[in-house]
N, CA and C atoms as an extended XYZ file, in Angstrom:
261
Properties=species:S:1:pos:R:3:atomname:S:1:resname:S:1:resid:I:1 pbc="F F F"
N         5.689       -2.906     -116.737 N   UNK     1
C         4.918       -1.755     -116.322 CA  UNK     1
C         5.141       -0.605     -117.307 C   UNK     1
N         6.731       -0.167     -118.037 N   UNK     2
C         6.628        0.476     -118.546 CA  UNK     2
C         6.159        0.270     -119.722 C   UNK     2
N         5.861       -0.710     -120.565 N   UNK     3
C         5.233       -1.163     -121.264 CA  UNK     3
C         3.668       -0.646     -121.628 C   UNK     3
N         3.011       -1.172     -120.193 N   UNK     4
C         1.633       -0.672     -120.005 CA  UNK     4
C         1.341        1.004     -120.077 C   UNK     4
N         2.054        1.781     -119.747 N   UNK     5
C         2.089        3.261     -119.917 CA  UNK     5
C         2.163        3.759     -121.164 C   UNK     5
N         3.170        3.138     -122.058 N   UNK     6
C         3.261        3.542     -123.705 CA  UNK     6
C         1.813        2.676     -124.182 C   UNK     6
N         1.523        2.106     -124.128 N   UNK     7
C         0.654        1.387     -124.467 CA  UNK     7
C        -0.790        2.159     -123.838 C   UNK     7
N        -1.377        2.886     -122.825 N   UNK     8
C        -1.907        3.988     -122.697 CA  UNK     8
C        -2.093        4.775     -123.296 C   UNK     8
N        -0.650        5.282     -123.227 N   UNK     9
C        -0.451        6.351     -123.980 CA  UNK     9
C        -0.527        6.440     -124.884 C   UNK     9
N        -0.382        5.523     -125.863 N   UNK    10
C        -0.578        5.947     -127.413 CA  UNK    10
C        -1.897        5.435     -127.450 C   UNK    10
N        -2.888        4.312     -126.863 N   UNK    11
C        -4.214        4.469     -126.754 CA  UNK    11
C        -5.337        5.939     -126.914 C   UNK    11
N        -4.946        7.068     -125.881 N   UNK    12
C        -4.895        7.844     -125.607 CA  UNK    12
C        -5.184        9.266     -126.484 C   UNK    12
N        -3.625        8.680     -127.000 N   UNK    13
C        -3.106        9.928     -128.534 CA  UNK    13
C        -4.602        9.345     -129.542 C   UNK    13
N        -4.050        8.202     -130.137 N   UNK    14
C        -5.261        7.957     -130.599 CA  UNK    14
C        -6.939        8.401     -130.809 C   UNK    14
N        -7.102        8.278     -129.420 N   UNK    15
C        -8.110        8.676     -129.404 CA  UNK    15
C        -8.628       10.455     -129.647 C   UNK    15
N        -7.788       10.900     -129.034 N   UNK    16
C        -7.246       12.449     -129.231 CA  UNK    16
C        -7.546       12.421     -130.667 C   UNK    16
N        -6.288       12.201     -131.487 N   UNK    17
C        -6.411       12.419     -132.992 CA  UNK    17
C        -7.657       11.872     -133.741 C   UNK    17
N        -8.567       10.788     -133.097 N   UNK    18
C        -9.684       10.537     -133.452 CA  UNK    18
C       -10.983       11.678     -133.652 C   UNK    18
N       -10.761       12.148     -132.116 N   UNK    19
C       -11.571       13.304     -131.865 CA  UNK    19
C       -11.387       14.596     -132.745 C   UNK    19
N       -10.212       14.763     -132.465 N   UNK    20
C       -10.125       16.135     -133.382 CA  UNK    20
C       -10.434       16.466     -135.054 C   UNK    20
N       -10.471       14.714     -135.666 N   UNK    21
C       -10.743       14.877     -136.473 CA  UNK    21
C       -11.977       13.985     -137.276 C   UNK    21
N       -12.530       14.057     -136.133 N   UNK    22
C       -13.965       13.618     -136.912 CA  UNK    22
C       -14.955       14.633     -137.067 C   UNK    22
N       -15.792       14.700     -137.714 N   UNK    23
C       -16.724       15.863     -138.039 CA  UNK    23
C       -18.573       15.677     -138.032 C   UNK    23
N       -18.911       14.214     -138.351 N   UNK    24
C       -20.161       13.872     -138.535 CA  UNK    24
C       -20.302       12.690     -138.253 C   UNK    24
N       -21.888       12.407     -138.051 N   UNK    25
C       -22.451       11.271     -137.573 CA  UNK    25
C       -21.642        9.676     -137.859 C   UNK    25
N       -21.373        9.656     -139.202 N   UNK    26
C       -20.284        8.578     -139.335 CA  UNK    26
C       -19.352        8.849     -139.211 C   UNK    26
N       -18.516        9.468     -139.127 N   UNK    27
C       -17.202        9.471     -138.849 CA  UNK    27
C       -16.731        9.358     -137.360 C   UNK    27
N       -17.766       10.010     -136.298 N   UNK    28
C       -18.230        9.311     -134.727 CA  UNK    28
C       -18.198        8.043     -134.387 C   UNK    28
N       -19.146        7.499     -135.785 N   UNK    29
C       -19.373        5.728     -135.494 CA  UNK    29
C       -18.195        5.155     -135.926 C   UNK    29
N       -17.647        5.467     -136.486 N   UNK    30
C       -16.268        4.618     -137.406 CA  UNK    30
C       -14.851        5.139     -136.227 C   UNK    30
N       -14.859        6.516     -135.478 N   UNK    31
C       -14.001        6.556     -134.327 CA  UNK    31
C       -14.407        5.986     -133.127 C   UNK    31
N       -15.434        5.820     -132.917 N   UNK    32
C       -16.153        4.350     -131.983 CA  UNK    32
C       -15.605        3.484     -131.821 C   UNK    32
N       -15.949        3.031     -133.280 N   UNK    33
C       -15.638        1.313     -133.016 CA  UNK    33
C       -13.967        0.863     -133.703 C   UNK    33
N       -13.197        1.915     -133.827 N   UNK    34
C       -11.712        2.170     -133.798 CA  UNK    34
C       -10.746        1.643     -132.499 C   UNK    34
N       -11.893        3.079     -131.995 N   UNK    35
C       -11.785        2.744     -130.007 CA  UNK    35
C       -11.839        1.384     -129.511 C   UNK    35
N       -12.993        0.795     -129.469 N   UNK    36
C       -13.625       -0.133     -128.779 CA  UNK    36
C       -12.605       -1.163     -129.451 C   UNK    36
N       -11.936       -0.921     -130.411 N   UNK    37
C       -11.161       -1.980     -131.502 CA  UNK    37
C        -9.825       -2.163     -130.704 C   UNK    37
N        -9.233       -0.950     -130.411 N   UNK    38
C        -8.311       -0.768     -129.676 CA  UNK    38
C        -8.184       -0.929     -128.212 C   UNK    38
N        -8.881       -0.152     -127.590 N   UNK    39
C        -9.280       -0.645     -126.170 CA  UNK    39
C        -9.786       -2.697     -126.163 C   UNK    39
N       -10.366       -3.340     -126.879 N   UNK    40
C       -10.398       -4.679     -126.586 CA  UNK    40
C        -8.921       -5.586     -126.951 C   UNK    40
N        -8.080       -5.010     -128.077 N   UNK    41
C        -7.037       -5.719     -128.078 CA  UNK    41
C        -6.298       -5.328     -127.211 C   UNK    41
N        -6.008       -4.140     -126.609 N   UNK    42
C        -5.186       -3.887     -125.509 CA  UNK    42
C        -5.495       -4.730     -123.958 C   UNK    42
N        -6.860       -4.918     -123.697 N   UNK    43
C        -7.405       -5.713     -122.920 CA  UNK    43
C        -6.772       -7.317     -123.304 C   UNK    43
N        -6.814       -7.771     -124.261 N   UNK    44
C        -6.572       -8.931     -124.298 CA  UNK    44
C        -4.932       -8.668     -123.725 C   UNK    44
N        -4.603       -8.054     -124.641 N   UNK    45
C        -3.031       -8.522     -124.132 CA  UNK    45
C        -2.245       -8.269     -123.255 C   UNK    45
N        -3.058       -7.496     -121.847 N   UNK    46
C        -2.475       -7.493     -120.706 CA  UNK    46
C        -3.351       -8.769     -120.166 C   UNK    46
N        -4.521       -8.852     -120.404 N   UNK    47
C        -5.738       -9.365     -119.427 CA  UNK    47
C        -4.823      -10.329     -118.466 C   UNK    47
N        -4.090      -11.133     -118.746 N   UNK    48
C        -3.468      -11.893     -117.610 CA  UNK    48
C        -2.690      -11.128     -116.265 C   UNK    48
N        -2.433       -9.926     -116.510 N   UNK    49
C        -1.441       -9.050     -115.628 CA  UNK    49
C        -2.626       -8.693     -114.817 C   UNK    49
N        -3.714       -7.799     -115.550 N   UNK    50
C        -4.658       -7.091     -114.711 CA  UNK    50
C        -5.512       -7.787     -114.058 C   UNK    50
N        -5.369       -9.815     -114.508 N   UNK    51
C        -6.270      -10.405     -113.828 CA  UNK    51
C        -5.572      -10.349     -112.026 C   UNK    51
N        -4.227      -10.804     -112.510 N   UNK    52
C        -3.426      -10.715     -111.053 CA  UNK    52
C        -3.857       -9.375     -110.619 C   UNK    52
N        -3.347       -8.668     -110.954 N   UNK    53
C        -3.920       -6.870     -110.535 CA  UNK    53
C        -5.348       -7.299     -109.440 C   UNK    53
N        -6.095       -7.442     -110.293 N   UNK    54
C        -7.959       -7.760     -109.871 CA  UNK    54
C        -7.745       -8.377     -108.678 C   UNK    54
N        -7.414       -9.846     -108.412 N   UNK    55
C        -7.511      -10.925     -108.053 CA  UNK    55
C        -6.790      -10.707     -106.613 C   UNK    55
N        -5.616      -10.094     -106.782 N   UNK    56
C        -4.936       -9.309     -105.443 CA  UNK    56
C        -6.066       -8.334     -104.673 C   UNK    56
N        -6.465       -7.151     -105.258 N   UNK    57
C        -7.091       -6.456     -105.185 CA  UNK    57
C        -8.755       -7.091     -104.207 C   UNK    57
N        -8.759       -7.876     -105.032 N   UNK    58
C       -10.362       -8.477     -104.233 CA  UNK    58
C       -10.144       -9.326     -103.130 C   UNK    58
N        -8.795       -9.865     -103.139 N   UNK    59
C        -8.658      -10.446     -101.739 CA  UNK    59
C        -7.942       -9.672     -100.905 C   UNK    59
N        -7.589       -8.794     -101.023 N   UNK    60
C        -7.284       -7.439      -99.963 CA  UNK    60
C        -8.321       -6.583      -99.824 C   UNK    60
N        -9.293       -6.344     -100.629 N   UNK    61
C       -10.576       -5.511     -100.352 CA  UNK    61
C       -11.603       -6.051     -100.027 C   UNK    61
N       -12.099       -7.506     -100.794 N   UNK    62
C       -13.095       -8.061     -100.367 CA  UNK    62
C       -13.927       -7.953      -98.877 C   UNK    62
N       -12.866       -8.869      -97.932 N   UNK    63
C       -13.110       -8.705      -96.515 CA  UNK    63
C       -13.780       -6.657      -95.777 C   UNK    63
N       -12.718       -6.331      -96.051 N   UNK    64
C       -13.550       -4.929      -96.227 CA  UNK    64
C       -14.921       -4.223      -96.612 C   UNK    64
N       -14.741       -4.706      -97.509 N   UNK    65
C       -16.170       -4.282      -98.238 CA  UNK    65
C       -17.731       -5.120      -97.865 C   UNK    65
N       -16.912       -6.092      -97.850 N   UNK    66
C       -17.803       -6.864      -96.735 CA  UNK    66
C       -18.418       -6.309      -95.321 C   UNK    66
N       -17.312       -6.388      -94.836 N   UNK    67
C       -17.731       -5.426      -93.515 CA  UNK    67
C       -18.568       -4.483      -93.474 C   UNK    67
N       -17.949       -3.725      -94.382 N   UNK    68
C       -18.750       -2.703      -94.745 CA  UNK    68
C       -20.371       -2.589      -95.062 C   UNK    68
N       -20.560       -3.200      -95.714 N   UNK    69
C       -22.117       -3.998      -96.343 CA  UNK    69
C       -23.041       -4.310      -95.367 C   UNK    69
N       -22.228       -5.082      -94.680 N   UNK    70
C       -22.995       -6.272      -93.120 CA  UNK    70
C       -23.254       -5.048      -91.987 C   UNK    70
N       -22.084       -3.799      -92.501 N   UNK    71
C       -22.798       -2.411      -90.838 CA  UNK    71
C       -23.492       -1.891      -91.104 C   UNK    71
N       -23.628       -1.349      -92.695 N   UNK    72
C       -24.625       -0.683      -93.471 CA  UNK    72
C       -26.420       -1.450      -93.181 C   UNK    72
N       -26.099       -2.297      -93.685 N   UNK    73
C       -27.465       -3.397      -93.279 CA  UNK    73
C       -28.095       -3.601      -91.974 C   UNK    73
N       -26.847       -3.962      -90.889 N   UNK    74
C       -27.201       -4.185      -89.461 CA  UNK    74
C       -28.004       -2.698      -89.210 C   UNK    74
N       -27.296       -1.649      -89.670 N   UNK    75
C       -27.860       -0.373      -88.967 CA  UNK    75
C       -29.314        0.098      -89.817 C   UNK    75
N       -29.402       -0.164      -90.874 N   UNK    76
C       -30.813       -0.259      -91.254 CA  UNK    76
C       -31.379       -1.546      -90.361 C   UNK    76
N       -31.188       -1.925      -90.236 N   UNK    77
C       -32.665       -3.398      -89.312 CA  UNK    77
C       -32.436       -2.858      -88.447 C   UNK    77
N       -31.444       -2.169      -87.704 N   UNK    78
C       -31.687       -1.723      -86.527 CA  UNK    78
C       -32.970       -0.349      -86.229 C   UNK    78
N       -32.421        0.516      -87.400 N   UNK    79
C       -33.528        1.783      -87.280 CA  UNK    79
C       -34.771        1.145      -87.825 C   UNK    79
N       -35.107        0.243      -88.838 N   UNK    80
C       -36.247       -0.304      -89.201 CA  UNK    80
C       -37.020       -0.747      -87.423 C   UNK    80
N       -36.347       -1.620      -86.729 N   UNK    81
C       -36.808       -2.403      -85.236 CA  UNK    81
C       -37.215       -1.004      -84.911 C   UNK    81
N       -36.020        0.021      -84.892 N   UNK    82
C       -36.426        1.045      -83.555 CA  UNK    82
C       -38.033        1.936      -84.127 C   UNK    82
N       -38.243        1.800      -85.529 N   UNK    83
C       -39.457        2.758      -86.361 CA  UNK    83
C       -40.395        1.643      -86.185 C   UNK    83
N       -40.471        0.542      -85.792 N   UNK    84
C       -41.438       -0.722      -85.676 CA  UNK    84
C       -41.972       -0.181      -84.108 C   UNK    84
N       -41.137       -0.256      -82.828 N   UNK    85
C       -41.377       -0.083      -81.624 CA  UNK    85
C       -41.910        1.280      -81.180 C   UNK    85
N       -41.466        2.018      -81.882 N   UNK    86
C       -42.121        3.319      -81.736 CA  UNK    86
C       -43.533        3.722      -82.547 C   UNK    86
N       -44.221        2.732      -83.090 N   UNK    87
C       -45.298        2.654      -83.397 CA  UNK    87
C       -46.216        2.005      -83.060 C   UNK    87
């Protein structure tokens, strides 16, 4: 974990010192794809941690969100029926 924080963090700095010192249209595109350079190898080399992360996450929320979805819906068909009968 502490790992993942320095590893943020100097993501982060990075990007900072990117910003501050770019000035024009290319130098935007070239701190872009610096970024995107950095942000995808950092992705790779947790991706197995954050898959667990995810994977926990969706089977503790899933059911939820579910629920959620199926009352949202029920209560539209319901006011849809009640705007049907009242016409």
């Amino acid at each position: 974990m502490y790992y993942q924080m320095n590893s943020i963090k100097i993501f982060l700095g990075v990007i900072f010192v990117f910003m501050l010192s770019s000035c024009g249209e290319y130098e935007v595109l070239e701190v872009q794809k610096d970024c995107k350079r950095v942000a995808d190898s950092l992705f790779r080399a947790h991706k197995d941690s954050l898959l667990i992360k995810f994977n926990k996450e969706c089977a503790t929320q899933g059911p939820v969100y579910y629920q959620e979805a199926l009352d949202s819906l029920t209560e539209a068909r319901i006011r849809d029926i009640k705007n049907l009968i009242e016409k």
